[in-house]
N, C-alpha and C positions, 0 to 999 in steps of 0.2 A: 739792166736793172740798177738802181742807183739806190742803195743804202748809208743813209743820213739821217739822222736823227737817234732818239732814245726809243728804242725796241725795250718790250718788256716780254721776260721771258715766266710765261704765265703759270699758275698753278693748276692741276685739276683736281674738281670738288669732288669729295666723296664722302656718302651719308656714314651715318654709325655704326651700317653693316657693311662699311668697305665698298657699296658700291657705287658707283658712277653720279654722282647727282647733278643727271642734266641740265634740270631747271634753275643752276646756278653755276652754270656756265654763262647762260644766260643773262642773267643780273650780273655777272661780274664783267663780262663785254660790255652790256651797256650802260657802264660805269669808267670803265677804258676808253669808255669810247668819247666821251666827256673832255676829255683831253686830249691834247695834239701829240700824241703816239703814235713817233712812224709807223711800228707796227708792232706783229707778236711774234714771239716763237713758242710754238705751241709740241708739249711733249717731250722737253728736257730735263735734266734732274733737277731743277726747280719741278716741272710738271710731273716728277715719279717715273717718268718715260719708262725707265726700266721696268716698272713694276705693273705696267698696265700688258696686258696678253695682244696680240695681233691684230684684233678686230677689236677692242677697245680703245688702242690707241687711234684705230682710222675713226671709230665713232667720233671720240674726242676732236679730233681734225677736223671730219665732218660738221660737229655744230660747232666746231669755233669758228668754221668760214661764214656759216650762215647769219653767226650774229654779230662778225667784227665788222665794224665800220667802213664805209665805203672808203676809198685811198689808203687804205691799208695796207701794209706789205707782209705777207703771211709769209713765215718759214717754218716749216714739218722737221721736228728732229727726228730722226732715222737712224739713229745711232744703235746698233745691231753687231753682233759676233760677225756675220759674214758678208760678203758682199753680192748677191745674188736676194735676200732676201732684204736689204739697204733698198737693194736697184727697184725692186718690185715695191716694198713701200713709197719710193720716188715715183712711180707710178700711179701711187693711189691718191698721194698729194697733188699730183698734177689734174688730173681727172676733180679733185676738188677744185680745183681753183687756187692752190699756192702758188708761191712766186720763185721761192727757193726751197730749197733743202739744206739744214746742217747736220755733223756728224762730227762724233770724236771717235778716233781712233779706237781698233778692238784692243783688249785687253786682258781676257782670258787666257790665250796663250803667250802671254808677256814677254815668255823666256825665249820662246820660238821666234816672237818680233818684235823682238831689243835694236836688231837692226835698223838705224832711219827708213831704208830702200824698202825693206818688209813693212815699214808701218806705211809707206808712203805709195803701195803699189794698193792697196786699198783704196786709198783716194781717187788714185788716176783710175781703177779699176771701175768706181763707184762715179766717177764725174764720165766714164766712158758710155756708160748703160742709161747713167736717169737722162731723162726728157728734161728734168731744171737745173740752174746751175747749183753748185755744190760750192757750200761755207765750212771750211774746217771749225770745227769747235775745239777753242782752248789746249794751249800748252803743248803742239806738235813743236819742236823741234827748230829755231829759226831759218836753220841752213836750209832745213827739209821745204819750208813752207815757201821758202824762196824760190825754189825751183819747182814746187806744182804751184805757184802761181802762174808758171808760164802755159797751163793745160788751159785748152779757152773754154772747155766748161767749168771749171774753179773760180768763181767770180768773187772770193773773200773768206777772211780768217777771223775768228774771233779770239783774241789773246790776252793775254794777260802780262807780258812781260816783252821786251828791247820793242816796243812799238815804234818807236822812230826809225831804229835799225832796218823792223821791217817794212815801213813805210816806203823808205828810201831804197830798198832795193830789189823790191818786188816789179813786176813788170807794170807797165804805164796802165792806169784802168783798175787795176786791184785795190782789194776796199777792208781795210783794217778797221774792225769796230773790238772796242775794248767791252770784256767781260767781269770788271776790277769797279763796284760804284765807290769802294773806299779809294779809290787813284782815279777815278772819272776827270778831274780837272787834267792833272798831268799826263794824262792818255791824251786827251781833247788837245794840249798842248804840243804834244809830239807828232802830232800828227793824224793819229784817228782819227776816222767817219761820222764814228756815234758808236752807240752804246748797247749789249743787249744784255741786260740786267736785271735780275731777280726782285732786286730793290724797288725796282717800279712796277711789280705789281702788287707792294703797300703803296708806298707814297710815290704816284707818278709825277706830282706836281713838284717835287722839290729835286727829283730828277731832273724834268724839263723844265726845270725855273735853271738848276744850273748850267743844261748846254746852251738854252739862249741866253745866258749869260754870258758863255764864250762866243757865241754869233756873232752877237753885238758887242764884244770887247769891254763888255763888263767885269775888268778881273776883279773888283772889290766885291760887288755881288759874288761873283762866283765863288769866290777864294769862300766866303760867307756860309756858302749853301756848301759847299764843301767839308769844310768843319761838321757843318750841323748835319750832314749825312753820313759820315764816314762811319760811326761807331754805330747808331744802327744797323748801316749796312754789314758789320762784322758780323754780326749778333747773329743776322737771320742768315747770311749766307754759309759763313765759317764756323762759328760757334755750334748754331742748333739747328741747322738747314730748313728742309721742306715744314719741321714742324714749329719754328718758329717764324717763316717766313708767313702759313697760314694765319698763326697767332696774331701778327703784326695787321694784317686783313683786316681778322674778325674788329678788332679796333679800329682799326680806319673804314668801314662802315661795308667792304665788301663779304665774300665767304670765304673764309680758307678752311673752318672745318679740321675735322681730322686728319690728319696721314692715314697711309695704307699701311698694313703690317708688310714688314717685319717693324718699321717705323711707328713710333710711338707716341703718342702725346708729352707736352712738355711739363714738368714738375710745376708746384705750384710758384717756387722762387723763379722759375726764369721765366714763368710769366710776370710776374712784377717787373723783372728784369727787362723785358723785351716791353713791357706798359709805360715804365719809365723812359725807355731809351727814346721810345715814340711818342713820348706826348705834345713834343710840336705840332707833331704832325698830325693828331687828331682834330678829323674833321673839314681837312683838304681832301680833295677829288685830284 
């Protein structure tokens, strides 16, 4: 499986009573789909993952396959305390029709697996059991990641930080995609695959305006689109996460809606705030 391109790591809708609102699932795939988006990752904490129950998050799975775009590359977050109920959700992604699976490390019992080996025996535990192959999500460890890249069902890491480092000395075949849209160029630069980023599911187009900028060796463009994404990108990923990232949405014409509680709607100033920061980008696809 070959991950290249700008992945966008999707939101899930939900009406004013917090629940599931499927019919805009719908609309907002075939608005994705619009665009030349490797693919999705569907169910990460951009998507609330944590906060959806067992059989809500395979719903959500369920009709994200059926309305994302044909050549798509679907990944299911599975990111779970344990690993027996990971493996079993990797199950239920495969049976849909995904292509991978990612996961960030447990964290509940932190103090227990401060160890690298303890955090690192989940992965190998979890890439042992699923039927697809297994992407670390974000910020394991570089030493650690180095060495279950050599597990051959761990097919790639999504990171944030010494990307070249790990580029360079992961085993042959391993697939680095940066999780950073405010460092998007300088990942791209070091090495990375591609991208799966929150950022693109408001503005996909100025995402994917700047990896094919780096394709084709456009660093003026790029360096350009770069600037002009970074500080949004703070805004909704770092700043005010899922419920500015919805906000950013509902302005660029798809749904983001409310958050789930415990998560809250954003004040009236950092809507202006997040209006502001986006207004280029009103009205790209």
């Amino acid at each position: 499986m070959k991950l290249s391109g700008i992945f966008a790591a999707i939101t899930t809708p939900f009406d004013h009573n917090g629940d599931i609102y499927r019919v805009k699932i719908e609309h907002n795939l075939s608005r994705w789909n619009a665009n030349s988006l490797a693919g999705y990752v569907v169910g990460s904490p951009a998507g609330e993952g944590v906060l959806l129950s067992h059989d809500e998050r395979i719903a959500v799975w369920e009709l994200s396959a059926k309305a994302a775009g044909e050549g798509r590359t679907l990944i299911a977050d599975v990111s779970v305390e344990g690993v027996s109920e990971a493996a079993e959700l990797a199950c239920h992604a495969a049976r849909l029709g995904y292509h991978a699976i990612s996961s960030r490390a447990p964290h509940h019992y932190a103090g227990l697996l401060s160890a690298d080996d303890s955090r690192s025996l989940f992965f190998r535990a979890l890439a042992d059991r699923s039927p697809l192959p297994v992407i670390i999500s974000h910020d394991h460890p570089l030493s650690s990641i180095i060495k279950l890249s050599q597990h051959p069902n761990i097919t790639g890491a999504i990171a944030t930080a010494q990307l070249g480092d790990l580029v360079a000395a992961a085993r042959p075949g391993f697939q680095v995609l940066t999780g950073s849209a405010p460092h998007l160029w300088d990942a791209l630069e070091a090495g990375a695959h591609g991208a799966v980023l929150s950022f693109a599911a408001a503005a996909p187009y100025a995402a994917i305006a700047t990896w094919e900028a780096f394709r084709t060796r456009e660093a003026e463009a790029g360096l350009d689109w770069q600037k002009r994404i970074s500080h949004p990108a703070v805004l909704i990923s770092e700043v005010f996460g899922p419920a500015g990232l919805k906000h950013a949405m509902d302005l660029n014409g798809y749904y983001g809606g409310p958050p789930r509680l415990p998560l809250v709607p954003l004040s009236t100033e950092a809507r202006a705030e997040i209006a502001q920061a986006f207004e280029g980008f009103s009205g790209k696809t």
